[in-house]
Structures are given as structure tokens and as C-alpha cells.
C-alpha positions as CSV (number, residue, x, y, z in Angstrom):
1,X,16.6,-17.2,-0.7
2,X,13.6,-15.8,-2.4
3,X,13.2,-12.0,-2.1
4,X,10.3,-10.0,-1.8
5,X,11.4,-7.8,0.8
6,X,11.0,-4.7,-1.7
7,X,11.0,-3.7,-5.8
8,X,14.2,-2.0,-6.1
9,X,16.5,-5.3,-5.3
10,X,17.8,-6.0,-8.7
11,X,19.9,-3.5,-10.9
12,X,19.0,-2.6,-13.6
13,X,16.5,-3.6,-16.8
14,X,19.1,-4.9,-19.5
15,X,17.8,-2.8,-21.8
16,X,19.0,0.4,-19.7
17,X,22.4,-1.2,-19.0
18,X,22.7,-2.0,-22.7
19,X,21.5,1.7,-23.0
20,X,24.2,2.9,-20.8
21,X,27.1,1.2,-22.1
22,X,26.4,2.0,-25.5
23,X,26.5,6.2,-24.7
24,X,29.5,5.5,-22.3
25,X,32.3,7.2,-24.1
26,X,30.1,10.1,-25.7
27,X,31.0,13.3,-24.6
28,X,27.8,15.4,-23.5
29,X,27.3,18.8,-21.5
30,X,27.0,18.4,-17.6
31,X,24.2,18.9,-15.4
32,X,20.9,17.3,-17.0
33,X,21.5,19.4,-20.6
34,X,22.7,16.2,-22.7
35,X,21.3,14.8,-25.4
36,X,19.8,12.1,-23.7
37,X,18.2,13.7,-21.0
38,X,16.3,16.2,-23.3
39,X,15.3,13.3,-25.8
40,X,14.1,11.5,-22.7
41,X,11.7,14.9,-21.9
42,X,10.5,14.8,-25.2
43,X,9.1,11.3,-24.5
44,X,7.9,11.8,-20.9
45,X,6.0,15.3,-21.8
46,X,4.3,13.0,-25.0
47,X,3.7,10.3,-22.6
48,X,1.6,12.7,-20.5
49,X,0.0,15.2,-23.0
50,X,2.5,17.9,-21.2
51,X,4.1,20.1,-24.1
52,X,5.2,22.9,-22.2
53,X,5.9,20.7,-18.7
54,X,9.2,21.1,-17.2
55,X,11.1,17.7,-15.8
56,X,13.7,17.8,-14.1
57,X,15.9,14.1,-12.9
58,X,16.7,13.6,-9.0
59,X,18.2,10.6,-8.2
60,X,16.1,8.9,-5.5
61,X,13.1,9.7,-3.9
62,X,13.4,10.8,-0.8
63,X,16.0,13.8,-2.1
64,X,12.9,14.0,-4.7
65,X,10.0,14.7,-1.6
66,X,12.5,16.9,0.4
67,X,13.3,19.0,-2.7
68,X,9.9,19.8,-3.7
69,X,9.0,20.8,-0.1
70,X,11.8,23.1,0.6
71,X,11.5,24.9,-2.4
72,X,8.2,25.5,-3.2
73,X,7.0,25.9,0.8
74,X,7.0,29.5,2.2
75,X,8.9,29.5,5.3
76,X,5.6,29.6,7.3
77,X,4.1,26.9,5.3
78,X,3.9,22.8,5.7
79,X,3.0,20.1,4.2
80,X,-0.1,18.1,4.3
81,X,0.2,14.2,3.9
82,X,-2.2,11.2,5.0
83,X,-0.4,9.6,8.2
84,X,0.6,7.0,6.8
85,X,2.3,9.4,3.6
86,X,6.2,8.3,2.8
87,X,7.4,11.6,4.0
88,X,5.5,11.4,7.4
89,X,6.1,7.2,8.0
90,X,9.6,6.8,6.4
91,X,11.4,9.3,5.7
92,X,13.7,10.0,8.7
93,X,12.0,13.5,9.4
94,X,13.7,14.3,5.9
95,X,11.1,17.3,5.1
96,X,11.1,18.6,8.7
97,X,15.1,18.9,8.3
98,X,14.2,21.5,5.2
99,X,12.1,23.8,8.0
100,X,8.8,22.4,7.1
101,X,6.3,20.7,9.2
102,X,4.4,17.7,7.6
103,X,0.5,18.1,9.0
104,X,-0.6,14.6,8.9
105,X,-4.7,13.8,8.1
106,X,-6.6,10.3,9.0
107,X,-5.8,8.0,6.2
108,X,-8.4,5.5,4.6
109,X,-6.4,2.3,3.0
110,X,-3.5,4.7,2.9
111,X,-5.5,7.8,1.1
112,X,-6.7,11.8,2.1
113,X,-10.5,11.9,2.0
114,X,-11.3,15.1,-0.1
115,X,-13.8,16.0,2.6
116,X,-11.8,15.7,5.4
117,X,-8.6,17.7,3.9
118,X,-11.1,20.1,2.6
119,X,-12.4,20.4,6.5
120,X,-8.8,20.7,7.6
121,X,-8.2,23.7,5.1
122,X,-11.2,25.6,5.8
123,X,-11.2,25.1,9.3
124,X,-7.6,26.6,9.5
125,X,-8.6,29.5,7.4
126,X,-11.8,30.5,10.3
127,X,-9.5,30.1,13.4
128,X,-9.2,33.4,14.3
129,X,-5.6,32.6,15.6
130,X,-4.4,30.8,12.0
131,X,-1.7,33.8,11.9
132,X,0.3,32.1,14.9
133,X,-0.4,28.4,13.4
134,X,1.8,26.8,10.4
135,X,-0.6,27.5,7.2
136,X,-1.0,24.4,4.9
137,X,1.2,25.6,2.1
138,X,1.4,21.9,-0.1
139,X,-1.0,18.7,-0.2
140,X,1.4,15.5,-0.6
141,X,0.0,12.2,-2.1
142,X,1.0,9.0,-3.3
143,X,-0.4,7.0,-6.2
144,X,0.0,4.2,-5.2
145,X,-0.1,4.8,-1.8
146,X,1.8,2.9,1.1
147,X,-0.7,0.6,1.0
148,X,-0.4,-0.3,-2.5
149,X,-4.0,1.4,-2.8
150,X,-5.0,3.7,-5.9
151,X,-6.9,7.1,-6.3
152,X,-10.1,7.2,-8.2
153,X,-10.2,10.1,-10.7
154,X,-13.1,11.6,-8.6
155,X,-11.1,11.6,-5.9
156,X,-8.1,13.0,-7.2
157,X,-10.2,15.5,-9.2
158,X,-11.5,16.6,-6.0
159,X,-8.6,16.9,-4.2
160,X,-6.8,18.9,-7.0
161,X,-10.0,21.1,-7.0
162,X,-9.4,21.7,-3.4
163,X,-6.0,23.2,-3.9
164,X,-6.6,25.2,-7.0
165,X,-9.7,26.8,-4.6
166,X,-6.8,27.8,-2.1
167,X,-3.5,27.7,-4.0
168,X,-2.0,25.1,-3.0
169,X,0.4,22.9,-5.2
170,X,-0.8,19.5,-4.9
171,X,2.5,17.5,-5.4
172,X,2.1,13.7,-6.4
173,X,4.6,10.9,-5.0
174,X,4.9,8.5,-8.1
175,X,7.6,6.2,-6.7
176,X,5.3,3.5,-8.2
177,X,4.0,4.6,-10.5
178,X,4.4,2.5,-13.2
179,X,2.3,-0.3,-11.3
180,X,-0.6,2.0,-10.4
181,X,-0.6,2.5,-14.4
182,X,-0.6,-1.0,-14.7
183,X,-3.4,-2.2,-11.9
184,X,-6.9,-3.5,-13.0
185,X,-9.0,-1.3,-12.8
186,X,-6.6,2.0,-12.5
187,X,-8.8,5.5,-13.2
188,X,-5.8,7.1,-13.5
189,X,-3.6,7.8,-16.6
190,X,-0.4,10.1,-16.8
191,X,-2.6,12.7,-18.2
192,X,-4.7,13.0,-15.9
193,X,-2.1,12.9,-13.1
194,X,-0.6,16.0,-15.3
195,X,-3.8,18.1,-15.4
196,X,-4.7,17.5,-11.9
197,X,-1.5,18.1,-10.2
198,X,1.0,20.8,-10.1
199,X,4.2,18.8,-10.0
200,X,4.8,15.1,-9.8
201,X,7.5,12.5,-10.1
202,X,7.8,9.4,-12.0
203,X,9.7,6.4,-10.2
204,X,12.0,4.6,-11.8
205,X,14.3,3.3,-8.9
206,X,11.5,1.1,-8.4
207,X,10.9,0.4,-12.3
208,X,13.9,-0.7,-13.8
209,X,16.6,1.8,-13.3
210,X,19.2,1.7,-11.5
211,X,18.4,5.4,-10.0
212,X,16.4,7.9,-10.6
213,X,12.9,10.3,-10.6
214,X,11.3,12.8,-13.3
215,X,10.3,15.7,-12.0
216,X,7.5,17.0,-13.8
217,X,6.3,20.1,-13.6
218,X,2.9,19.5,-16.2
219,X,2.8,23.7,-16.3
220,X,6.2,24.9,-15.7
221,X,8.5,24.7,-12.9
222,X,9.3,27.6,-10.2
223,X,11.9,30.3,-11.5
224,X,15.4,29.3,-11.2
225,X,14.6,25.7,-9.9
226,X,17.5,24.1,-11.8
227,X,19.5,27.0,-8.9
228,X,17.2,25.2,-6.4
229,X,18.1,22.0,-7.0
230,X,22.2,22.6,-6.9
231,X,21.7,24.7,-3.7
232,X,20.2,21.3,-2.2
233,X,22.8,19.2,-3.3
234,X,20.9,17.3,-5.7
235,X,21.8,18.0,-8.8
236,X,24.2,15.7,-11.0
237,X,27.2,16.6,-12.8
238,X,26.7,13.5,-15.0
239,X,23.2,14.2,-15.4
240,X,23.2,11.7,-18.3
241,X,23.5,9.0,-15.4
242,X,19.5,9.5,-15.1
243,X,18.9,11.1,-18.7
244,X,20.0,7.7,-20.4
245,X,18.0,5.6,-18.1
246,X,14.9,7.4,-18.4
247,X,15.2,7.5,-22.4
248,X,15.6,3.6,-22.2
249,X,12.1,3.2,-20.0
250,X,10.6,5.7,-22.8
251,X,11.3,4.0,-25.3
252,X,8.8,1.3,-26.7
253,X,6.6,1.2,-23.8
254,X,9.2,0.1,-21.6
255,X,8.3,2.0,-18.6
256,X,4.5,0.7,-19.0
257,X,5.4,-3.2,-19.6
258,X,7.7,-3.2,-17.0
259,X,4.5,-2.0,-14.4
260,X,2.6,-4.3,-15.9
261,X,4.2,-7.4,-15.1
262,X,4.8,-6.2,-11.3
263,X,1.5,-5.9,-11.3
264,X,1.3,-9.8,-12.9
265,X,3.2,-11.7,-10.7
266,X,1.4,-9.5,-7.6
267,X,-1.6,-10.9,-8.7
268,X,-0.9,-14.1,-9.2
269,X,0.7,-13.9,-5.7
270,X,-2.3,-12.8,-4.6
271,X,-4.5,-15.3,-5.8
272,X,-2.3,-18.5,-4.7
273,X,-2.4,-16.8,-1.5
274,X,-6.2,-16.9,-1.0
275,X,-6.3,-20.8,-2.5
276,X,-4.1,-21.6,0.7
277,X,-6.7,-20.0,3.2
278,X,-4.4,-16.4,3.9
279,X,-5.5,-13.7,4.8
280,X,-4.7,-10.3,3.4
281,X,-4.8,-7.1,5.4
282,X,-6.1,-4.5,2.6
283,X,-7.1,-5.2,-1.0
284,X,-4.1,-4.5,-2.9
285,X,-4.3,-3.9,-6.7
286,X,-0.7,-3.0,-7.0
287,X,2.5,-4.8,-7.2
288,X,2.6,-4.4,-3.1
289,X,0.6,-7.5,-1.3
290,X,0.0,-7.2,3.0
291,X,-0.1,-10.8,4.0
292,X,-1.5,-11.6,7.7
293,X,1.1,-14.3,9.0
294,X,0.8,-16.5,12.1
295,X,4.2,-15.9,14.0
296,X,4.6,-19.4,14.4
297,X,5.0,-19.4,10.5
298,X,7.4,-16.5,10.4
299,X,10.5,-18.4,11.6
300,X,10.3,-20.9,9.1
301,X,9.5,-18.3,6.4
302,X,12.6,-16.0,7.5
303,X,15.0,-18.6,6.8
304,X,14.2,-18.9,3.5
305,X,12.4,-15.5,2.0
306,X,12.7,-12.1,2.3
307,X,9.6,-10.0,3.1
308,X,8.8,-6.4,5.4
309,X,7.7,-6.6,8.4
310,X,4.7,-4.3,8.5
311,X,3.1,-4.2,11.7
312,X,1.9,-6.3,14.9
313,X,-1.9,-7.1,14.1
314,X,-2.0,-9.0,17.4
315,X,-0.4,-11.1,19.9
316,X,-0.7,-14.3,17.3
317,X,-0.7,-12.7,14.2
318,X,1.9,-10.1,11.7
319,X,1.1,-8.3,8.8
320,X,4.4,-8.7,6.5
321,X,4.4,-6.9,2.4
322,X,5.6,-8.7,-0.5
323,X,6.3,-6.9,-3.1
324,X,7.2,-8.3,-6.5
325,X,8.8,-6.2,-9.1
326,X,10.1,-5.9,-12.6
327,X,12.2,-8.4,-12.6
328,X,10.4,-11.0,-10.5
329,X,10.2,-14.5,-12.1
330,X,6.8,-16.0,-11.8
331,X,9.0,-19.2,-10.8
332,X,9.6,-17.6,-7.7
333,X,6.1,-16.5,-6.9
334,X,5.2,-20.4,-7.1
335,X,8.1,-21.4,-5.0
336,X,7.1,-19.1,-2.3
337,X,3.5,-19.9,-3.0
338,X,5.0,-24.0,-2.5
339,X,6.6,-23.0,0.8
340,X,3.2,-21.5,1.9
């Protein structure tokens, strides 16, 4: 069976295992304050030009999404996403269950249109009735988005301009991360996703690890959020657990090379795809590639791969993702390429 159902199949990179084992029997403080977790900040705040940011390590990233919403929402407040946003698709109604409402825009290959939100914001503020209405209290994005799409640095500038005009944290989803880094033609750097947003997270489930976000708040984090964090459940004993792992993707690149090659075998997916006459349903850059499939292909391509189903494009005709990861051989990608 070849799998491409998802890029968070395998474990871990041997490099974090061999990581792991090798700080096993150290004893360390508890609750993210070890040695490891503090030398892996070090590297993440050079990585994104953030001295005085604030990171904090949640171990998946739903917990991640919810977490940043309940704490940093007013009670009155919600959360604005594209419809297609994680937290609005896929998440189970996990925000809602904090007391927040997500407020889902139009998307556009999976993104928020700076005009549009910027519409949506100002047009709440002039209803004369906005007092009775939930206010828009958070703007949510992903980079890469659903759709394996990327931001432009105009348009992230200008939606980060947006909610510095009204207050608004703008909070960035960066469960992939590390293949929008690595994408031709990718505007955006860690940097820049530092000075534009107010708090972001840094996937590494999905990158190696075998669990784990950063948290980074490029400017400092709420008061007590460490108090925040326990209250939700969500903070680690063996905060090490995460600390370790992170320092291993820190080191030497790691994080970045293991994007890149994502990115590598999605594109050479993508190309072998298009030699054999498919067609895709959006432009993909990213290590995520949505494949139109006759249905009477699918039976004989579930037997022997594993892929998402997406959605129904017509009576005839799914859209399935495969999604290629870290640790996808390039072998495979020509065997499924073979079977195709």
C-alpha cells in the first residue's frame, strides 16, 4: 500500500528520535522550563528575527487553534476565518466549545481577500445594532492554506494592516509551515510572518516530529499565558517531550530541508501527473496536490493507495489530495505515478 492519505503518517525524523533517546535519562525541570526547550527558543526566535518573542510548545494543533481563541477572545468576541479555515472545516466545532463563534468570509483558493475582510470589519463597526452582534475579536489564517495555497507578502501585509487599524490579533495557523517555506516562489519568510502577525505557530506534527507546535508570540505573549495554558489542559509535565524535538528540527536547517523535500516529491508528483493527461483542481505549490479522479478509477486506486477524499466535483468525477511528506520516498511517487 502506498500512502498519501496525509504528512503526519510516519514517526518521527531519526534525527529527533536519536535526539530523544540520547536526553532520555537526564533529569530536567517540568512544564516546558528544561534545558532543551529554552535552547530550542533560542533557535526559533533567531530563525525568525524575534528576540524578545515568547514560544510556548502545544502538542497538536487543534489544542493549538482552540487555545489561542479562548484566551486571547473577549467573551463577546469571535473569530474570523476563510470558510474553508481548519478551525471552521475540520475541527469538530473545537473553538465554538471554548464560547467563541468562528465568522467565516468567502475564500479565494482557500485565502481572506484583504478587501473583503476589511468590508466585513468596517461594515460591523457602522451597524448601528453591532452592540447586540458578536464583534470580530481575532482574524485566523493559514499559510499554507487548506488548499495547499500561499499568501503573497502584499496580501498578508494588508491583512496585518487591517488588524493593527482595529486591534485585532491576527493569529497565523502554520501547521505547514515548513512547506510553504519551502514552495517556489514563497513571498513569505519567518520574519515576515513574525512582524506581520501577533502570534503564530510552527508545525512540526506535520514536519518531522512526532508531536508538537511553537507558539510564538513575535512581541510577547498575554500575562500569565503559561496559567492559560494549564487551565486548558494543555500543558505538559514532560515538557521536554516537545522541547527536544523542536531543538532537533533547529538544528542545522533541519526544519527547512525537511519542507523542502515535501515540497520535492509534490512537485514531481505534480508534474508526472500532468504528463498522464490529469487534471488538478487548484494550482498547488505546496507539499498538498488536489487530483480530479474519474470514479471509475477510484476503486482500483483504493485497493492499492491511500489518498483524501476531498469533495464530489460531479456525478463522474472526485477531487482526492495527496499529500507527500518528509519522509516520502521519490520511489513511491513513481510507483503511484506507474499505477496512474
Amino acid at each position: 500500500m502506498l500512502y498519501f492519505e496525509n504528512d503526519y503518517s510516519e514517526g518521527a525524523h531519526p534525527a529527533v528520535l536519536r535526539r530523544l533517546v540520547e536526553t532520555n535519562l537526564t533529569s530536567q525541570p517540568g512544564y516546558g522550563a528544561d534545558e532543551y526547550s529554552e535552547s530550542a527558543k533560542a533557535k526559533i526566535r533567531a530563525a525568525c528575527s524575534a528576540p524578545k518573542a515568547d514560544i510556548y510548545f502545544i502538542s497538536g494543533g487543534t489544542q493549538t487553534n482552540a487555545l489561542v481563541a479562548g484566551s486571547l477572545l473577549r467573551p463577546y468576541e469571535g473569530v474570523v476565518s476563510a470558510a474553508t479555515g481548519h478551525i471552521n472545516a475540520h475541527e469538530a466545532g473545537a473553538v465554538e466549545f471554548t464560547g467563541h463563534k468562528v465568522l467565516p468570509l468567502p475564500h479565494h483558493e482557500g485565502k481572506i481577500d484583504p478587501g473583503e475582510l476589511r468590508a466585513f470589519v468596517d461594515g460591523f463597526y457602522s451597524d448601528p445594532n453591532h452592540e447586540h452582534m458578536v464583534f470580530p475579536g481575532m482574524v485566523y489564517v493559514s499559510h499554507p492554506t487548506e488548499y495547499g495555497t500561499l499568501y503573497t507578502l502584499s496580501e498578508l501585509t494588508a491583512i496585518s494592516e487591517i488588524c493593527r487599524e482595529r486591534r485585532i490579533p491576527l493569529f497565523l495557523d502554520g501547521a505547514r509551515l515548513a512547506a510553504g517555506l519551502a514552495a517556489e516562489g514563497a513571498e513569505l519568510s519567518l520574519p515576515h510572518i513574525a512582524r506581520l502577525c501577533d502570534v503564530f505557530y510552527i508545525g512540526g506534527t506535520k514536519c518531522g516530529a512526532l508531536c508538537g507546535e511553537a507558539l510564538v508570540f513575535p512581541n510577547g505573549a498575554p500575562e500569565h499565558f503559561l496559567t492559560l495554558i494549564k487551565q486548558r489542559g494543555a500543558l505538559l509535565a514532560k515538557g521536554r517531550l516537545c522541547g527536544v524535538q523542536f531543538d532537533a528540527l533547529f538544528t542545522d536547517g533541519l526544519y527547512f530541508e525537511l519542507g523542502d523535500h515535501a515540497v520535492k516529491t509534490a512537485m514531481r508528483l505534480k508534474t508526472g501527473l500532468l504528463e498522464r493527461g490529469y487534471a488538478l483542481h487548484i494550482n498547488s505549490p505546496t507539499n498538498q496536490q488536489f487530483v480530479i479522479m474519474p470514479n471509475s478509477k477510484l476503486a482500483e486506486l483504493t485497493s492499492k493507495v491511500r489518498y483524501s477524499f476531498w469533495e464530489p466535483l460531479d456525478d463522474d468525477r472526485t477531487v482526492i489530495r495527496l499529500a507527500t511528506s518528509w519522509a516520502t520516498e521519490m520511489s513511491d511517487v513513481e510507483e503511484l505515478l506507474s499505477l496512474l
